[in-house]
TIPA-432665 format. One record per atom (N, C-alpha, C): residue in one letter; x, y, z. Coordinates in steps of 0.05 Angstrom, whole numbers, plus 5000, padded with zeros to 4 digits. Last residue first. Example, Ala and Ser with C-alpha at 12.3 -4.5 7.8 and 13.67 -1.06 7.14 Angstrom:
2
S525749555142;S527349795143;S525850015157;A526448865156;A524649105156;A526449345156;
end
This chain:
260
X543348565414;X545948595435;X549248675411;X538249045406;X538948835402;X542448805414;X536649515425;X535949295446;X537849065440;X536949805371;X539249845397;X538849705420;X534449625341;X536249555337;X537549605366;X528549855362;X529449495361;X532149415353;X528950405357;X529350355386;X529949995378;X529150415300;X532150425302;X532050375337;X523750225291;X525450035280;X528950075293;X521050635313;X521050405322;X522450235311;X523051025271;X523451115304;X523550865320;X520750825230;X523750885233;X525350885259;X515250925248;X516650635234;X519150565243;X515351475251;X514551345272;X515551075268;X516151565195;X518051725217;X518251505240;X512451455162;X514351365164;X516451345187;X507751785190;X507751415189;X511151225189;X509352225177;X509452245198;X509451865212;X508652155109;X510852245125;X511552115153;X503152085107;X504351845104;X508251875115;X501052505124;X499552315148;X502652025138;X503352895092;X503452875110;X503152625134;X500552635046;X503152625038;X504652655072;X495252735057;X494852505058;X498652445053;X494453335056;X494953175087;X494752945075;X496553285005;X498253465016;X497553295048;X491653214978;X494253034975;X495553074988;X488253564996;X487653265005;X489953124997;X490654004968;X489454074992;X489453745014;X489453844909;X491553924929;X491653954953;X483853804912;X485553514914;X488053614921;X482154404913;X481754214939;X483653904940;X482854474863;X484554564875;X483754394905;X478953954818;X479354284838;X481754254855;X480853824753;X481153694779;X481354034800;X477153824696;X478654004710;X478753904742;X474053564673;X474053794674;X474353954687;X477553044676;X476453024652;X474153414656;X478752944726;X480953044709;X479953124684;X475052754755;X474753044753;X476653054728;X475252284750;X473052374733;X473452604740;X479752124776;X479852114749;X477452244734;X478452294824;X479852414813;X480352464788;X475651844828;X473052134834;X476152274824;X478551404827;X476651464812;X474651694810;X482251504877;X483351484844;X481151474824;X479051534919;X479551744914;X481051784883;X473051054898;X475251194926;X476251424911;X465250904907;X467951074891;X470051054918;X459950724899;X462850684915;X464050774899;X455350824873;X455250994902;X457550834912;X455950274823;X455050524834;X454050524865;X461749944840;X458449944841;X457850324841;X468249544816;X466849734836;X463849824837;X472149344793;X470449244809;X469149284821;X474549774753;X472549544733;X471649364762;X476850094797;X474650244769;X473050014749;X479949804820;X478049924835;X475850004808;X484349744779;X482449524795;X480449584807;X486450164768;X484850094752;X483349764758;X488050414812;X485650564805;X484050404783;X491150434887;X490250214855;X488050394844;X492850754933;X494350834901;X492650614874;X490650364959;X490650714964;X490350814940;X493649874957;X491349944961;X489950344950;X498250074969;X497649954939;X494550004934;X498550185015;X498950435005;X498850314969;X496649655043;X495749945051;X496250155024;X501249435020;X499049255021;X496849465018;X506049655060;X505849595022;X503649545009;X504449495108;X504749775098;X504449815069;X504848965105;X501749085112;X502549375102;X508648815084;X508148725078;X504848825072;X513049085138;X512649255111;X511049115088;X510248795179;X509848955184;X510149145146;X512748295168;X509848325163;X509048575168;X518148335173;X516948285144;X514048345137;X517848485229;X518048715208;X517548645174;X516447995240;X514748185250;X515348365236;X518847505241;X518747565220;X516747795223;X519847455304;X521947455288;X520747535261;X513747415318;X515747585327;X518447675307;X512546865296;X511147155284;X512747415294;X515446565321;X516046665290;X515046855281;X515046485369;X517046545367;X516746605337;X509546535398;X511446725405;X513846575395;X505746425355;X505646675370;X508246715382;X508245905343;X507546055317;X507346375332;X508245665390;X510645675376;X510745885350;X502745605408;X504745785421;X506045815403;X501545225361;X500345465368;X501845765371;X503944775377;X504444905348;X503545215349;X506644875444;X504444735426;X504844915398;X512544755475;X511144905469;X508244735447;X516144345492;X513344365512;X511544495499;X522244405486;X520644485506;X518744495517;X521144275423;X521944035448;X521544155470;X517844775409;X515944525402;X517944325427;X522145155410;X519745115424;X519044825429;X525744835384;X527244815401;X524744875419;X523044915326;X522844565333;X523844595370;X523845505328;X521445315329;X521145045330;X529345515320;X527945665334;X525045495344;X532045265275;X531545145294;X530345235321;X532245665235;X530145455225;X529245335253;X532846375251;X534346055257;X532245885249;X530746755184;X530346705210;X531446385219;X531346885137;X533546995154;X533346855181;X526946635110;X529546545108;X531646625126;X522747055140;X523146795142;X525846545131;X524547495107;X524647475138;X524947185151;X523047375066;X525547405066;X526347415094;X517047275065;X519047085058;X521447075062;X514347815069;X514947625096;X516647365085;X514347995013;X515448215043;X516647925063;X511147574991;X515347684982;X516047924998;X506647585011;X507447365016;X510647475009;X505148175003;X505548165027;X507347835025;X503848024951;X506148244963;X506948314985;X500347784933;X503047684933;X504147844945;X495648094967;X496647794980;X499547684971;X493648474931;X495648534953;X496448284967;X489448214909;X492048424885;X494048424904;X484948064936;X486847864917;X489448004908;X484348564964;X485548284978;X487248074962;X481448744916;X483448894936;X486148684951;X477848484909;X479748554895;X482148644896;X473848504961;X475748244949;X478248244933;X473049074961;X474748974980;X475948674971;X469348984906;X472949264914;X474249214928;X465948684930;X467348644902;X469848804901;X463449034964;X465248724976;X466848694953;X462149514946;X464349514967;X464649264964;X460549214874;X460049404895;X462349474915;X457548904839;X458248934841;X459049224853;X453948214864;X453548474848;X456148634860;X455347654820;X455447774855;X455848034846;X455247154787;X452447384802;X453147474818;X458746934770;X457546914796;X455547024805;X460447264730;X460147074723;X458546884742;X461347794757;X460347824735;X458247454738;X466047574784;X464447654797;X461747684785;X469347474737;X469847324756;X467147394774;X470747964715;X468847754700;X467947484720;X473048244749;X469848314747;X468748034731;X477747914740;X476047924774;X473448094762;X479248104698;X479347754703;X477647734735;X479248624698;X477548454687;X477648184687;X484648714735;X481848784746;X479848614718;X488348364715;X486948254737;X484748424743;X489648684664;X488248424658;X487048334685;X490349144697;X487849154671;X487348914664;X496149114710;X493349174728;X491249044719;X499748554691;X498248834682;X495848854691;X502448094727;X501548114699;X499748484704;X506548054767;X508148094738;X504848144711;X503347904797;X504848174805;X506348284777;X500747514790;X499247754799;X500947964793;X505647084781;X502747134766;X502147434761;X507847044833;X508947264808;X507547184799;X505246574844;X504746794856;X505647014847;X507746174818;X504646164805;X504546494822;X512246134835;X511246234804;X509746314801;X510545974887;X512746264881;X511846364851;X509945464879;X507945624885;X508945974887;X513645264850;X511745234844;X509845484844;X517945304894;X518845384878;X516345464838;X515644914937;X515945234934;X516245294909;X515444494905;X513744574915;X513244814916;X521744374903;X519344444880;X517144534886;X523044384957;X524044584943;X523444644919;X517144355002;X519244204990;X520744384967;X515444875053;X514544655030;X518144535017;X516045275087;X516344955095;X515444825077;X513745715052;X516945695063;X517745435076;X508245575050;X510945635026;X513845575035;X507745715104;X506945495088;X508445415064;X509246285114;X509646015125;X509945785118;X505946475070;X508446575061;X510146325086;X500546365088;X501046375062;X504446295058;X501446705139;X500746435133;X500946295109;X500847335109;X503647125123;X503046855126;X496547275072;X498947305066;X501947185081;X492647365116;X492547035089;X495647015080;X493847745137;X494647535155;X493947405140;X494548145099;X496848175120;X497147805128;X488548185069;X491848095058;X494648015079;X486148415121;X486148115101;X488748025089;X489048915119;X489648795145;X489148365135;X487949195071;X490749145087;X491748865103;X483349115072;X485148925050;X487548905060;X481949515110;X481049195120;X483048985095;X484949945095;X485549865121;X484749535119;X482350015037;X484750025051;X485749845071;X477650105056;X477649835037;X481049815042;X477750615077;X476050315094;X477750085075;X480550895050;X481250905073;X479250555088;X476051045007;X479050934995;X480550805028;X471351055036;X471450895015;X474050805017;X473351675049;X472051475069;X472051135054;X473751924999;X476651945022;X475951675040;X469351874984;X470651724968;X473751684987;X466752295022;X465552025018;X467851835002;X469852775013;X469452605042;X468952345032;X467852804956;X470852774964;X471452574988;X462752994959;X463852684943;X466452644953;X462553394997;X461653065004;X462052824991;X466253785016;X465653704994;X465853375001;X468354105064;X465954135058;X464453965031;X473353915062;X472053855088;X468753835091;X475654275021;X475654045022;X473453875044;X474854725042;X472954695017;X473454455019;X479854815073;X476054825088;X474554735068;X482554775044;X483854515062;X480254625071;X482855185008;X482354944997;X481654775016;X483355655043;X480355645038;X480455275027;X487855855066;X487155555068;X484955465063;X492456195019;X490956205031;X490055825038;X497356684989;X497556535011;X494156475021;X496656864914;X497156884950;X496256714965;X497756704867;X494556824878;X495356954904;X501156424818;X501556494849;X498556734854;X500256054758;X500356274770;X499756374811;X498255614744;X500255724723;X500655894738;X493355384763;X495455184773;X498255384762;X487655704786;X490255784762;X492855564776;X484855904823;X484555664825;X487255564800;X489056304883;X488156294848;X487356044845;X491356264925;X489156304927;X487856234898;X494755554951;X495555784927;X492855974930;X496255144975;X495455404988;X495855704967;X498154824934;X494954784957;X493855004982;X501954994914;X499455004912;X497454994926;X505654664955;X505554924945;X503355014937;X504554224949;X503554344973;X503354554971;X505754084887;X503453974896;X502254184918;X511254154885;X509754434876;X506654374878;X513153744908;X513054014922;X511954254908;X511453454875;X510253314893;X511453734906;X515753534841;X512353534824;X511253504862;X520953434862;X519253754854;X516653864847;X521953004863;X520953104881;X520353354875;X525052704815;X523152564845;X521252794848;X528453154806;X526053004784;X524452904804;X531053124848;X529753484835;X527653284826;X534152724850;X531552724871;X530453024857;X536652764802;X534152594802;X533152554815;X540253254810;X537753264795;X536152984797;X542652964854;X541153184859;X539353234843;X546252624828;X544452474849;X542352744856;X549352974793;X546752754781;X544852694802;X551953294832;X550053364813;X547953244793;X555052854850;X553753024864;X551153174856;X557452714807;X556252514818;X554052644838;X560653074790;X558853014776;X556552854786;X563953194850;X562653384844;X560253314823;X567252674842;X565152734857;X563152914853;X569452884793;X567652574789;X565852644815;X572953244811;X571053304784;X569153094782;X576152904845;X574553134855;X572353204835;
end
């Protein structure tokens, strides 16, 4: 009984720890005082000040484009990628797996300057395509170790049983594997999205004057003072990502109960 009860009280303080910084985030954001130390009263002037502040919009717009399209790049080099791999020989794979923990095991800061220098070294100025490339390269292993596991789980003989039916490599790839490994790819693009979102020190050595996203207009506020409006913009962007989940969940638990 004394063990539960401790257990109870650990597992509580470390969602407290989790989650208290992030609730005293919303909290605020309707704070009236710009004073992060002190309660002002209830107001939504931030969430209108936000709406009205064009570096913000503009960098909200930035972080959200490069987002979505690296998302979506990464999504489909990535599963094809992660196909390919998965029908290779067991050194082969085992090869190209290493080489792909590369990215993920080495430190933001060395792949964002190994990509400006990279760009640098090409003459290719540096700007939105340079952010979106970077983008693409950083998020491709991570989608390829989302969709791999799917692909192990999946009957091998699914796809040869197309293929003796008639099917063409094509078909076979549309309707029977991309289906089956559809939630790999699905949290592969989600992961992909919100890395994206969240990268600051790749975006900050590949990026151009007049592109900014929202980790680098943040960081230069922090330096005098971040306004009360980023509470305001964390808060629907904590929301938008809530409501994402929900809907996920919603669709993941209607696919279980089809299943027999």
């Amino acid at each position: 009984m004394v063990m539960k009860l401790i257990k109870k009280i650990y597992m509580s303080l470390i969602f407290l720890f989790l989650y208290a910084p992030i609730l005293v985030l919303v909290v605020f954001s309707f704070n009236e005082s710009k004073s992060r130390g002190q309660w002002g009263g209830f107001t939504l002037k931030w969430y209108a000040e936000l709406f009205r502040d064009r570096d913000i919009i503009k960098a909200l717009y930035y972080t959200f484009l490069v987002a979505l399209l690296s998302s979506i790049i990464s999504t489909i080099i990535g599963t094809f990628s992660a196909i390919g791999i998965h029908n290779m020989g067991l050194f082969g794979r085992k090869t190209i797996l290493n080489i792909n923990y590369l990215p993920v095991l080495n430190p933001d800061i060395v792949t964002g300057v190994a990509l400006m220098t990279l760009f640098v070294s090409i003459n290719l100025r540096l700007g939105f395509l340079t952010m979106l490339i970077s983008h693409v390269v950083f998020n491709i292993p991570y989608v390829i170790l989302s969709v791999l596991p799917k692909l192990r789980q999946m009957n091998k003989h699914m796809a040869e049983a197309a293929l003796d039916l008639g099917a063409t490599p094509f078909t076979a790839m549309k309707k029977v594997i991309i289906p089956e490994i559809m939630p790999g790819i699905i949290t592969g693009a989600l992961m992909a999205f919100t890395l994206s979102i969240d990268d600051f020190v790749i975006s900050f050595f590949n990026t151009g004057s007049g592109v900014t996203n929202l980790s680098i207009i943040i960081y230069s506020m922090a330096k005098r003072g971040v306004k009360p409006s980023i509470n305001a913009l964390s808060t629907l962007m904590l929301i938008t990502v809530v409501i994402l989940l929900l809907l996920i969940n919603k669709r993941t638990t209607k696919g279980d109960e089809l299943l027999p």
